[in-house]
C-alpha positions, 0 to 999 in steps of 0.5 A, a space after each residue: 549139386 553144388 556145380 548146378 547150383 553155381 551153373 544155375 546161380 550164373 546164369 541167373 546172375 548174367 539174365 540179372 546183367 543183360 536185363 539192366 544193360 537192355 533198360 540201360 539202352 532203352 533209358 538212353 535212347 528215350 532221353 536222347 530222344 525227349 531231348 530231340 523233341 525239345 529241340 524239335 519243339 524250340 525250333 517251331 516256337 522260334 518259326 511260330 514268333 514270326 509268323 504268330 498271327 497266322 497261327 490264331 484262329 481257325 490254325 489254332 484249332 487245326 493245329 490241335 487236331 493234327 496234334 491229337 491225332 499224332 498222339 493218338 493214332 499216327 505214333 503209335 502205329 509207327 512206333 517200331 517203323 525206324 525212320 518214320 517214328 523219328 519223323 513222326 515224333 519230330 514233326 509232333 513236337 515241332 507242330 506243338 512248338 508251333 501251337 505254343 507261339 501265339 502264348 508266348 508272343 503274349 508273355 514276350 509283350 509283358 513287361 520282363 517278358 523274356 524273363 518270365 519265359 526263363 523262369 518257367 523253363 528252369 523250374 519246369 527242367 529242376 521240376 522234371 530233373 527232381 522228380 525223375 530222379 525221385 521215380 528213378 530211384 524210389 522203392 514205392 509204386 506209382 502204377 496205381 496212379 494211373 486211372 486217377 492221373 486221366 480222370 483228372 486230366 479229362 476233367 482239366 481239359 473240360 475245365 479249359 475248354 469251358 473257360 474259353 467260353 467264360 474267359 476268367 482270369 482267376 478259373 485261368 489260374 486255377 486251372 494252370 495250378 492243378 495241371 502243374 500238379 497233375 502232370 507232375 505226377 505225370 512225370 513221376 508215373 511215366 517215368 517209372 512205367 518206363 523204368 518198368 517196361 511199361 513202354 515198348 518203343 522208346 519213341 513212345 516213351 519219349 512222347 510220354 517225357 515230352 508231353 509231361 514237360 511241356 504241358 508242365 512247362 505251358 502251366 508255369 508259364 501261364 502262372 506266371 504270366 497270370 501274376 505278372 499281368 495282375 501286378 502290373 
């Protein structure tokens, strides 16, 4: 009895061991990745500022389409293709780069301009940081966030295409306020559906990381953006 027991109480001592070490692998490889997108992200912004009038108008929206379709269809599809997933996830995050340019142009034109960018990206990445580490490390359970999290994020884009119509200032900052909220919670609920094999790529994983940060990260810069142009 006691050799069973002991044979028994290895084995699941060692499952314990290599499940960590597995989850270990996928943690690193999906922020390895996030932080590829990133750069993936600032080189198309960069290429983006040179060529910002041509990405207004009609580009603007076929852009947003190439984006969603990414995301929704072409990702997941090619998720487990080994080459063609980092393709995929880095044109993504270089054509959302692109998307961001003409907003930053605007920001660039402010007074302290450069300054308000590096402002909204250093709380985005304290934001980001702190609340990973939080999912990271809390006992509680997030998962039923889920459903709530994209009721909220349909109507916040409802919200913003109505305002293109409306072109309120204020409804702007509103908006901006409650998505630096809502994809907060973002990043605590994703992060920890990673942590607990609720993705089963980490480019997808990466995405999820990816798109939290950045839409976290157009939120602070409009909020921003917004109380500098009242100011002046």
């Amino acid at each position: 009895m006691y050799n069973r027991d002991y044979l028994s109480n290895n084995t699941n001592e060692h499952s314990q061991e290599s499940s960590q070490a597995q989850l270990m692998s996928f943690l690193k490889a999906t922020y390895q990745l996030f932080a590829g997108s990133l750069l993936a992200a600032t080189a198309g912004s960069y290429i983006g500022l040179e060529i910002v009038a041509f990405l207004m108008g009609p580009v603007k929206w076929l852009l947003f389409g190439a984006v969603i379709a990414m995301v929704w269809f072409v990702i997941p599809k090619v998720k487990h293709k080994p080459g063609v997933n980092l393709l995929a996830l880095f044109a993504l995050t270089f054509m959302t780069g692109l998307m961001i340019a003409p907003l930053l142009a605007s920001i660039f034109a402010m007074p302290g301009g450069a300054s308000i960018v590096g402002q909204a990206f250093l709380m985005t990445s304290v934001a980001f940081g702190g609340i990973s580490m939080f999912a990271m490390t809390t006992k509680r359970d997030f998962s039923s966030m889920g459903k709530f999290l994209m009721i909220a994020l349909i109507i916040i884009i409802v919200a913003g295409i109505s305002n293109i119509f409306i072109q309120s200032s204020l409804m702007q900052l509103g908006i901006a306020s409650v998505s630096a909220l809502l994809f907060s919670a973002f990043i605590l609920y994703d992060t920890q559906q990673i942590i607990r094999g609720g993705y089963d790529s980490p480019v997808e994983a990466a995405l999820s990381l990816y798109l939290d940060f950045f839409n976290l990260f157009i939120s602070l810069l409009q909020i921003l953006g917004i109380m500098n142009s009242n100011n002046d």
